[in-house]
PLY file of the C-alpha trace (Angstrom):
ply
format ascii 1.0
element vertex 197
property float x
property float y
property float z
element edge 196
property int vertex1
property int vertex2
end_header
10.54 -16.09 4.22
13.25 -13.10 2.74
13.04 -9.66 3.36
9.85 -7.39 3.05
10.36 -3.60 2.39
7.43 -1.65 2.89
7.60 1.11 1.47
5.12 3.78 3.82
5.41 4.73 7.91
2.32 5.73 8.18
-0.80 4.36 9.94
-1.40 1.37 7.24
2.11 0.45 6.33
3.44 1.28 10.08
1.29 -0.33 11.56
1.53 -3.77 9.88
5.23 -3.57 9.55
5.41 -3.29 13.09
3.22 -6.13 13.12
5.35 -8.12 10.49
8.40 -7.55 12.77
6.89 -8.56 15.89
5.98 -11.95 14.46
9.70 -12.19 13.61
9.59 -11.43 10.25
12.56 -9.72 7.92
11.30 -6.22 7.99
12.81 -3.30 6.27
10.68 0.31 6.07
11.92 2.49 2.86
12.04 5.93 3.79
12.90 9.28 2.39
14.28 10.02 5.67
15.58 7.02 7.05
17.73 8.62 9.93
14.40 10.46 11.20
12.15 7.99 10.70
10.56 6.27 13.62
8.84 3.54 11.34
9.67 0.72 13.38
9.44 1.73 16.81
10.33 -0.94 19.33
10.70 -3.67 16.82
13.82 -5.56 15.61
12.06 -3.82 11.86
15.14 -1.76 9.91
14.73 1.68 7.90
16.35 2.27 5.19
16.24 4.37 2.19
13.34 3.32 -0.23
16.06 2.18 -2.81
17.89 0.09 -0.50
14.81 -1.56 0.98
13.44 -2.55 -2.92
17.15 -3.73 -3.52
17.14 -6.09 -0.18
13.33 -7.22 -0.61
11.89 -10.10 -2.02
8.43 -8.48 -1.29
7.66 -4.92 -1.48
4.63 -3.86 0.02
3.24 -0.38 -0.89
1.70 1.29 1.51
1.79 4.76 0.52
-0.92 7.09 -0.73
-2.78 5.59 -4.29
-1.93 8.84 -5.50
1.67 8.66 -4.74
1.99 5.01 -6.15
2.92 5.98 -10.17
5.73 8.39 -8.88
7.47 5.82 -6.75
7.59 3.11 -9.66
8.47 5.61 -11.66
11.52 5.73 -9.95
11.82 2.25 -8.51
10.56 0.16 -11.06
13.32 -1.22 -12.98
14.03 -2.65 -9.40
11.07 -4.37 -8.69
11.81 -6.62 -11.48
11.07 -10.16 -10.24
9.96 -9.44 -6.99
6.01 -9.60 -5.73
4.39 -6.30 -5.19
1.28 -5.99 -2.27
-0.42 -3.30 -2.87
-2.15 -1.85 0.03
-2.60 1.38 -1.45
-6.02 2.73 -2.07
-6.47 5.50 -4.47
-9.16 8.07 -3.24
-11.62 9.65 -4.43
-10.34 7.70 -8.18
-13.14 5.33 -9.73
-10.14 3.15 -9.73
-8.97 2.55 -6.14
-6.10 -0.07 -6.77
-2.57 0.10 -8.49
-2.59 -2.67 -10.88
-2.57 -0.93 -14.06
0.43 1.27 -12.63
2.42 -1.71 -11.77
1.53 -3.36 -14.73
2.63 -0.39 -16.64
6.13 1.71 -14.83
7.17 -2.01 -13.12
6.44 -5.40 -15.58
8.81 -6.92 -14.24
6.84 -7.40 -10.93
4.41 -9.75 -9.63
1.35 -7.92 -8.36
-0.72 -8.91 -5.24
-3.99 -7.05 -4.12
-4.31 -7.21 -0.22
-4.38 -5.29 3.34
-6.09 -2.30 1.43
-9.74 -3.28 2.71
-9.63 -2.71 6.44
-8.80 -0.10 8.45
-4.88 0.58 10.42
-6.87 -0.81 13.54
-7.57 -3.74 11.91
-4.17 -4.68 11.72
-3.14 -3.28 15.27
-6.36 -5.36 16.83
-7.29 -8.50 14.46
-9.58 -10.19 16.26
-13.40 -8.70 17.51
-14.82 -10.69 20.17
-12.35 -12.85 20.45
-12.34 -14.17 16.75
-10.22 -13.20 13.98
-11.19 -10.88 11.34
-11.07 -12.14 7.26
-8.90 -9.82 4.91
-9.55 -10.52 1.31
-6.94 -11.07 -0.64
-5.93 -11.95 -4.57
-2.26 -12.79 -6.02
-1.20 -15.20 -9.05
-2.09 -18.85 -7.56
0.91 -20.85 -5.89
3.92 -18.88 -4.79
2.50 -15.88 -4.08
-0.77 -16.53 -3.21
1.09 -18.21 -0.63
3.43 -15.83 0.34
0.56 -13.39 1.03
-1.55 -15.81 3.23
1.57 -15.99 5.33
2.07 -12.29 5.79
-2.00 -11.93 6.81
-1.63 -13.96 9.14
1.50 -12.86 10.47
-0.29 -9.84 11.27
-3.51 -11.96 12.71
-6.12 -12.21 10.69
-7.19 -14.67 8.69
-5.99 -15.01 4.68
-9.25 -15.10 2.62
-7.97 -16.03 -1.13
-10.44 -14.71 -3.84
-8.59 -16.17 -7.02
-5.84 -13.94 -9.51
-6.73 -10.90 -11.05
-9.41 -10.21 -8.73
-8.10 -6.60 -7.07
-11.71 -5.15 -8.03
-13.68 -7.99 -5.87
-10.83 -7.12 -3.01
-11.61 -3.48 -3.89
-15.31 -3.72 -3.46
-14.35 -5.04 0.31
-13.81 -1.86 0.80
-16.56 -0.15 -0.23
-18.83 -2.40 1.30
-17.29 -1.67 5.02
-16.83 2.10 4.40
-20.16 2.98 5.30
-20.38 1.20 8.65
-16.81 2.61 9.14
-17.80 6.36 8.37
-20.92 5.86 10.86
-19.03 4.27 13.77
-16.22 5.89 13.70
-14.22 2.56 14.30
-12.27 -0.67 13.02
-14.89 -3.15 12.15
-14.12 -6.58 12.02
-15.04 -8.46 8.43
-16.03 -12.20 9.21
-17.06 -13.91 5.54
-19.88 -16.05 6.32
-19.79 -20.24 6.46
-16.10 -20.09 8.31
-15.05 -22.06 11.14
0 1
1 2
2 3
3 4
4 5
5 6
6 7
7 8
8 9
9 10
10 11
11 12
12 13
13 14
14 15
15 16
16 17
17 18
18 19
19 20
20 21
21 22
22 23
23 24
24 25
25 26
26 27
27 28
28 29
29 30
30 31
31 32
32 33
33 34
34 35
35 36
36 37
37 38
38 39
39 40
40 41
41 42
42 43
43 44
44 45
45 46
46 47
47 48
48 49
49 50
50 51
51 52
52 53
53 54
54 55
55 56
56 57
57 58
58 59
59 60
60 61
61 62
62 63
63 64
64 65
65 66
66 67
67 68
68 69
69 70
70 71
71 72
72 73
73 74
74 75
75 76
76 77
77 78
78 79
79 80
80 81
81 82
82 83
83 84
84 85
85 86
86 87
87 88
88 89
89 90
90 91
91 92
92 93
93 94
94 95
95 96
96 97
97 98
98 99
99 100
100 101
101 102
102 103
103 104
104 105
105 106
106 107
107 108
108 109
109 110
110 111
111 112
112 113
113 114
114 115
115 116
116 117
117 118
118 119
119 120
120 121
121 122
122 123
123 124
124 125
125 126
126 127
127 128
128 129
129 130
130 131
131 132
132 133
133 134
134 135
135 136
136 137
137 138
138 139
139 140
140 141
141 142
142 143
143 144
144 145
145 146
146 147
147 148
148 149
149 150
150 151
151 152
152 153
153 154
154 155
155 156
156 157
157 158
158 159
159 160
160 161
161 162
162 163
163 164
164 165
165 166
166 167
167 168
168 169
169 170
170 171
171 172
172 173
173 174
174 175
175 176
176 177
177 178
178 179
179 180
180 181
181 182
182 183
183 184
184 185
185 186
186 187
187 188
188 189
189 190
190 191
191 192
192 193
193 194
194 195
195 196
């Protein structure tokens, strides 16, 4: 499957690294600190510097703060050229919450997915509610990719849910439709789309 760097240690893009590398996937955590970094905890996952994980990745997932996105492709980039982007990022309180114009802009070269930014960190630590796995929306360019991201969902247990390219708003709007019953309960809750086995 190649090598995916993600690029954030915290609860998101910890948690479901972790979870990447326990299903025996290629996992490499890009730090700014990589010697201090306890990103992968008891996993087989590597950390390296955020430069050398973009160089050894096929997939880069970004998993850092929305806000933080345009600074770290200003500097990476030129080095994402040719390699598909996940962006898990979610930029609060902006009326725009995902990174696609940023990527399309500071890194071209890339191939942009849309996916693990509508659910919670639990989500991705627990998958399942009552025994049945939770639906993460998800959008990429059809083929290859979308692919490629159905494979890493359900690496990390839930269930791939494809909504079609160039649809990071509808995966966006995921979000906003949970975030109310999230702020109330003060919990993951589990998204099951309606009419699936």
């Amino acid at each position: 499957m190649g090598v995916i760097a993600v690029i954030g240690s915290g609860n998101i893009g910890g948690t479901i690294g972790r979870a990447l590398a326990r299903a025996g996937l290629d996992v490499v955590f890009g730090s700014r600190d990589p010697l201090a970094s306890k990103a992968a905890g008891e996993t087989a996952a590597r950390v390296a510097t955020v430069a050398e994980a973009v160089a050894e990745a096929d997939t880069v997932l970004l998993a850092v703060p929305g806000g933080g996105v345009p600074a770290l492709l200003r500097d990476h980039g030129a080095a994402l050229d040719g390699k598909l982007v996940v962006d898990a990022s979610n930029n609060f309180p902006g009326p725009v919450l995902n990174a696609a114009a940023a990527v399309a802009e500071l890194a071209p070269g890339a191939r942009y997915a849309r996916a693990f930014n509508s659910q919670p960190w639990e989500s991705y630590a627990e998958p399942t509610w009552d025994g049945v796995r939770g639906d993460l929306v998800f959008t990429a360019r059809a083929g290859a990719d979308e692919v490629r991201v159905a494979e890493l969902i359900e690496a990390v247990g839930l269930r791939p849910y494809y909504v079609g390219p160039d649809k990071q708003d509808l995966a966006d709007a995921v979000l906003w439709l949970l975030l109310p019953e999230l702020e109330r309960s003060g919990r993951h809750v589990g998204l099951h789309i309606l009419g699936r086995g």
